[in-house]
C-alpha positions, 0 to 999 in steps of 0.5 A: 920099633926095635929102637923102643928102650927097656922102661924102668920108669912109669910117667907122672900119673894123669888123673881121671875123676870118676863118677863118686869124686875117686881119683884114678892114676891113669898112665900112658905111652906111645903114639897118640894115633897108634892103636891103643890098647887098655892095661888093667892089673890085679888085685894087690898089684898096680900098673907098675907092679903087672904091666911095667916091670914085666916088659909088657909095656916094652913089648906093647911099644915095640909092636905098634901100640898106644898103651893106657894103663889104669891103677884100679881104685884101691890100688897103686897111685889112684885113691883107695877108700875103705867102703865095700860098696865102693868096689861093686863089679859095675863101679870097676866097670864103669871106671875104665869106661870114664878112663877111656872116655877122658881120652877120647877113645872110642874103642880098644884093646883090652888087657887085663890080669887076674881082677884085671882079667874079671873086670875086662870080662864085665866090660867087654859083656856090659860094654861091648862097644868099648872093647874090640878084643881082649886078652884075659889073664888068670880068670876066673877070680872073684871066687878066691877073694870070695872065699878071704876070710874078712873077720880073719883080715880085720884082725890082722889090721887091728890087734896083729893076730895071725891069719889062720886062714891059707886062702887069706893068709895068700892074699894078705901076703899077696898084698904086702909084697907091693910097696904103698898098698893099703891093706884096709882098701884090699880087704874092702875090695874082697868085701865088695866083690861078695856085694854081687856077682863075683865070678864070670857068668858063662852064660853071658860072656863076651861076644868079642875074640877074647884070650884067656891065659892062665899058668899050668901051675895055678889052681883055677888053671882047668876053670879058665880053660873051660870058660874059654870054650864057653867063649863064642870067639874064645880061645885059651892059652897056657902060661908053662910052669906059671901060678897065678902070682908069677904069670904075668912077667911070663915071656909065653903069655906076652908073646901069646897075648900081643899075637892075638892084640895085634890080629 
């Protein structure tokens, strides 16, 4: 395995149609026959952006796995439509489902990141027959895109008047700094995650291992913690001196997260 090079590239995306004719940017490496391992990103992020130049897909070759990764819809390669409706919790949800059907795979490991994380969540608790272990990074989410202020957003897309709001005025930041983003499509995922249940339910979590990671330097960092003992199998580790955009390219978190993928 050491002989895995370092990647810089991302395949030709193979794409999934899911259940509304959305088309999914949908990535894969390694063995066929190896044991695989779902990749799924956060909001404002893709594939390339939270899995790829991070060396998580590297570090997951190199230690025997199958890696399929998923731009969520919205984001990265896959389509990005401007409806909140389209962006329910159970539409994310069942999209991986599609994703993991297309391949023929029955069950996996599952890492996810911030949105990634929550959807991760979701799938492990309404699908759990799809999801072996999961490895949960910066969760819970859906609180802070709760709290954009929509109206401010609009406003920025439509007539260039600056955000006032700081929670917004991150996100809209968060979402320029990644190349192809749709800005409309991210403000019509904060709105559809106010459609329902946004945040992790503790009283309904997953039954399966799970890890969840988050950065000592993030505001939700003793949240996370606290939903991890909540976890019937749960356990929580610290990403030192990380926040919630920098986490992911944290050498600690891929260490800690494939120790526990590979149990």
């Amino acid at each position: 395995m050491d002989a895995v090079p370092a990647l810089t590239e991302i395949p030709v995306p193979q794409y999934v149609i899911v259940g509304d004719t959305t088309r999914l940017a949908t990535y894969t490496w390694g063995d066929p026959e190896a044991e695989p391992v779902l990749c799924v990103h956060g909001f404002g992020s893709s594939t390339r952006d939270n899995w790829v130049n991070t060396g998580w897909v590297r570090d997951l070759l190199r230690a025997g796995f199958r890696v399929i990764a998923v731009d969520q819809r919205g984001h990265g390669a896959s389509e990005k439509p401007h409806d909140p409706a389209a962006y329910l919790m159970a539409t994310l949800v069942a999209d991986l489902v599609a994703v993991l059907d297309t391949y023929l795979v029955d069950q996996a490991r599952y890492l996810g990141y911030s949105l990634g994380g929550r959807v991760g969540w979701q799938l492990a608790v309404d699908a759990p027959e799809h999801v072996e272990r999961a490895v949960l990074g910066g969760i819970p989410d859906g609180t802070p895109l709760a709290r954009l202020k929509v109206d401010q957003a609009r406003a920025f897309l439509d007539r260039g008047e600056p955000v006032q709001d700081a929670v917004t005025q991150k996100y809209v930041s968060l979402a320029e700094r990644v190349p192809g983003n749709d800005l409309r499509a991210l403000v019509a995922i904060a709105e559809g995650m106010r459609l329902g249940e946004s945040d992790p339910d503790p009283a309904s979590p997953p039954q399966q291992p799970v890890l969840i990671a988050t950065g000592t330097d993030d505001p939700i960092f003793e949240q996370s913690r606290g939903l991890a003992a909540l976890t019937p199998q749960g356990e929580f580790a610290e990403i030192p001196k990380r926040h919630h955009v920098n986490a992911p390219g944290a050498r600690a978190f891929r260490e800690a997260g494939i120790a526990f993928l590979t149990r």
